[in-house]
N, CA, C and O of each residue as an XYZ file, in Angstrom:
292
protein
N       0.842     -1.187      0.000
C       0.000      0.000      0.000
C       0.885      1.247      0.000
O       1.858      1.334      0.748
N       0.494      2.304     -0.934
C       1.256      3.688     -1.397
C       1.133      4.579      0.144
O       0.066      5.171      0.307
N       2.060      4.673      1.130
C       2.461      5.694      2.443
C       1.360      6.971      1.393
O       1.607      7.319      0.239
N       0.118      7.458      2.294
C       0.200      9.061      2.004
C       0.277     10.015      2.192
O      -0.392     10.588      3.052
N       1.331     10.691      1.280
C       2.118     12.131      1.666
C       1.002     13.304      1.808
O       0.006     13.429      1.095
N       1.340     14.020      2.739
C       0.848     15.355      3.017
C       1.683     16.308      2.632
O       2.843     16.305      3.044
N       1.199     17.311      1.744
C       1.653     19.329      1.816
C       1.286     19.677      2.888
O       0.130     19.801      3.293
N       2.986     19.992      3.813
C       3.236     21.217      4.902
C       3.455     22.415      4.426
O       3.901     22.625      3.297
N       3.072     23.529      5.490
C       3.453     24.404      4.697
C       5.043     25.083      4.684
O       5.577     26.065      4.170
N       5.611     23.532      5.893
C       7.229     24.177      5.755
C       7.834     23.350      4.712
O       9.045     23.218      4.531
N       6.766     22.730      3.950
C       7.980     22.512      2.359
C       7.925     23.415      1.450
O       7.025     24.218      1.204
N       9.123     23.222      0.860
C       9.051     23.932     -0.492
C       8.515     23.705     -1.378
O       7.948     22.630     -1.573
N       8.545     24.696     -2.199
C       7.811     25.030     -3.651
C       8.417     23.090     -4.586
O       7.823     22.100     -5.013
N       9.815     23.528     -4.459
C      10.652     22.640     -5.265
C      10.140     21.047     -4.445
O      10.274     20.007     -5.089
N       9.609     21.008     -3.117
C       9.503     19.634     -2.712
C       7.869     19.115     -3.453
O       7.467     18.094     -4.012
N       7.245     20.498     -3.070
C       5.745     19.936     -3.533
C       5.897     19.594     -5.051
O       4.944     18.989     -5.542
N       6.949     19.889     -5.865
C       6.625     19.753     -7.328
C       6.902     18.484     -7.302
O       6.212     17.618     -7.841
N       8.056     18.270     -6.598
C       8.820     16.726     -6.843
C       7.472     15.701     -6.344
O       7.294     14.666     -6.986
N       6.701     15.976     -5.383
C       5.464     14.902     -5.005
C       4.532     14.655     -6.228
O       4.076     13.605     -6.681
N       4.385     15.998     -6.635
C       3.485     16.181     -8.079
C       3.235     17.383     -8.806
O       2.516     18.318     -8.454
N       3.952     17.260     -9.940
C       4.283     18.159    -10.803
C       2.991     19.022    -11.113
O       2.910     20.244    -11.242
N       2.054     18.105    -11.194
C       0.460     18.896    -11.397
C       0.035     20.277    -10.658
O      -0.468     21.274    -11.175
N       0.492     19.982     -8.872
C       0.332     20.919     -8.356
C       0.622     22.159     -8.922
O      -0.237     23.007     -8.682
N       1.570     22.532     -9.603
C       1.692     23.668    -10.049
C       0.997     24.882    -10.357
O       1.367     26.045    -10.200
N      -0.538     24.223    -11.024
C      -2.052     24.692    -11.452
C      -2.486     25.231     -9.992
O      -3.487     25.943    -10.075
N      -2.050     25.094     -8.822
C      -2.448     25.304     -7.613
C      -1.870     26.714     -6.983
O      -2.338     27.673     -6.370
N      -0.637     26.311     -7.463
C      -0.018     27.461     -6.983
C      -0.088     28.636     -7.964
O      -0.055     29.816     -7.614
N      -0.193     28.175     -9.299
C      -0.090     29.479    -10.148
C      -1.219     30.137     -9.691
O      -1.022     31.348     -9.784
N      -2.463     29.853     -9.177
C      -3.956     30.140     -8.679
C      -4.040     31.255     -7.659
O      -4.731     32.254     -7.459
N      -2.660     30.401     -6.913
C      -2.612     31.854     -5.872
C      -1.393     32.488     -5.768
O      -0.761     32.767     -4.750
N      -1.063     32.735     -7.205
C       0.051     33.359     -7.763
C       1.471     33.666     -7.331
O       2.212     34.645     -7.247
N       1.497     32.432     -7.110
C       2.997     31.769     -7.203
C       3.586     31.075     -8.651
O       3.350     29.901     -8.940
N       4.260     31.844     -9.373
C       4.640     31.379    -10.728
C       6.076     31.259    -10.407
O       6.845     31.840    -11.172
N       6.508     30.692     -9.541
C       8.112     31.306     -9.123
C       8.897     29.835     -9.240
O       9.761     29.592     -8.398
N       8.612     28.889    -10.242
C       9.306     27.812    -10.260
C      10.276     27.332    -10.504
O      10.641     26.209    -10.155
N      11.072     28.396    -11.388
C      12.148     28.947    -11.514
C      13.093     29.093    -11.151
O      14.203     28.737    -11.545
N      12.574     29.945     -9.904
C      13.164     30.761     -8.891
C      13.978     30.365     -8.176
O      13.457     29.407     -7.606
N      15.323     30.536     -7.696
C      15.956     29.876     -7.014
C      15.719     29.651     -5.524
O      16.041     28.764     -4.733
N      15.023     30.811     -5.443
C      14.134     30.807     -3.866
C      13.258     30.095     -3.532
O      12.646     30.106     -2.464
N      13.034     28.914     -5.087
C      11.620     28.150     -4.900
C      12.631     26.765     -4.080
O      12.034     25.891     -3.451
N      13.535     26.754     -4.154
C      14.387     25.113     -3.632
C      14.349     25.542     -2.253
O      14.278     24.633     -1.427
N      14.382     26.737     -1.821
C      14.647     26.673     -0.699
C      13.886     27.387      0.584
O      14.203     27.245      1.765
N      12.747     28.230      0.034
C      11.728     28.947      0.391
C      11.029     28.183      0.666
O      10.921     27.350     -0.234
N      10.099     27.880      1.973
C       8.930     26.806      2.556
C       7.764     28.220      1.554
O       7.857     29.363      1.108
N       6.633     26.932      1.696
C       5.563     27.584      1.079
C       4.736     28.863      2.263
O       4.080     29.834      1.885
N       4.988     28.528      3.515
C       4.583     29.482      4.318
C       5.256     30.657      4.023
O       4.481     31.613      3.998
N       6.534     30.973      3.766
C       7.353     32.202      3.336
C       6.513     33.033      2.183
O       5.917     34.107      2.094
N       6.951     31.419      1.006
C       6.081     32.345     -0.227
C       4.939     33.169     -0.418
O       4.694     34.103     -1.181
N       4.167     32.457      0.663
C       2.680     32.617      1.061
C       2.958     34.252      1.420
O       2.632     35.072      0.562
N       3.514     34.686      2.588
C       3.913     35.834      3.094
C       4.483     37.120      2.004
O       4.236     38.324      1.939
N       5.184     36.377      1.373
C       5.461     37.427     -0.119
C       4.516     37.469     -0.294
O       3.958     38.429      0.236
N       3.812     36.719     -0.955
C       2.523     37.180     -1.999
C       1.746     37.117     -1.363
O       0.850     36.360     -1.737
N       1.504     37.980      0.260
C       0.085     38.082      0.396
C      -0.927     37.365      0.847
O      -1.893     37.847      1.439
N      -0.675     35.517      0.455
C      -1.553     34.433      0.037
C      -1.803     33.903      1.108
O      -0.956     34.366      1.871
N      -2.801     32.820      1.982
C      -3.295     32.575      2.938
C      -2.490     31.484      3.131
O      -3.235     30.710      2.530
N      -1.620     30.818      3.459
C      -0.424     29.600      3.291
C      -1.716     28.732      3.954
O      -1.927     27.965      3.014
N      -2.629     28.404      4.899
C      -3.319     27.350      5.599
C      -4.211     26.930      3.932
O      -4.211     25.852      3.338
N      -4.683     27.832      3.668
C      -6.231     28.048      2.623
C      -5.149     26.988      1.566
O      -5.372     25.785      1.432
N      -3.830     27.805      0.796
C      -3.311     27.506     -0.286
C      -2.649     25.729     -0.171
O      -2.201     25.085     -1.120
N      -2.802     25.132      1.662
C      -1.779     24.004      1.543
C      -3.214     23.480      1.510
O      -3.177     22.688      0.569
N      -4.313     23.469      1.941
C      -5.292     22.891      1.669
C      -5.999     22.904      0.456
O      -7.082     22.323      0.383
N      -5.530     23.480     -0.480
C      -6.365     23.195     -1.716
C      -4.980     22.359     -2.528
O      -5.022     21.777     -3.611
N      -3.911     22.509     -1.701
C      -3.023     21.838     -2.647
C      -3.507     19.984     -2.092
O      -3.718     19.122     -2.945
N      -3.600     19.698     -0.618
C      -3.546     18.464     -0.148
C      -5.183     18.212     -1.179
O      -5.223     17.201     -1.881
N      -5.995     18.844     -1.180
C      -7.211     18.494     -2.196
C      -6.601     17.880     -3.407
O      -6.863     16.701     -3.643
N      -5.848     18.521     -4.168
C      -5.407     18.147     -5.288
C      -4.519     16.919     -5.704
O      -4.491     16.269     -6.749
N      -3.530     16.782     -4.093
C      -2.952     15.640     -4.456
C      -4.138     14.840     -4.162
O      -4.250     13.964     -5.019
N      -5.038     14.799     -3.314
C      -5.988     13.560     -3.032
C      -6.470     13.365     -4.337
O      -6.381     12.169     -4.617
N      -6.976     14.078     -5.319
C      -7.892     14.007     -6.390
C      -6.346     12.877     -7.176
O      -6.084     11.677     -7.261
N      -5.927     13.732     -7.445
C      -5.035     12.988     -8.401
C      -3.888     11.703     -7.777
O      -2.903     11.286     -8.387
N      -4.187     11.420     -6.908
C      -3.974      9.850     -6.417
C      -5.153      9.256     -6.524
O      -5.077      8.058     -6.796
N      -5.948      9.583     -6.431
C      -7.503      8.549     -7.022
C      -7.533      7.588     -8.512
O      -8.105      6.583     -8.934
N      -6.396      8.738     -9.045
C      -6.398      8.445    -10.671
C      -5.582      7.016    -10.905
O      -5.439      6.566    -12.042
């Protein structure tokens, strides 16, 4: 049976991609386009959250939605 992973919001940008690249659609949403970024390897998503404004609880919960949806698949 597949262990299932949870989005904290002290990972990074660069860890959540490595779980699933899809997420991305999540974050661009609450406008984080910063994948790039070298600050994305090492910036927790609570930080990013704080740059941009963004609700880090609201944004890790629509991300853990998303991985759930797309482990169903």
């Amino acid at each position: 049976m597949k262990k299932k992973v949870k989005i904290k919001k002290t990972m990074s940008i660069d860890d959540v991609l490595k779980i699933d690249e899809n997420l991305a659609t999540v974050l661009m949403g609450f406008g984080l386009h910063c994948f790039g970024c070298p600050m994305s390897r090492m910036e927790s998503l609570e930080d990013a959250a704080m740059v941009h404004g963004v609700d880090v609880d609201l944004m890790v919960e629509k991300l853990n939605e998303a991985l759930s949806q797309s482990n169903k698949k």
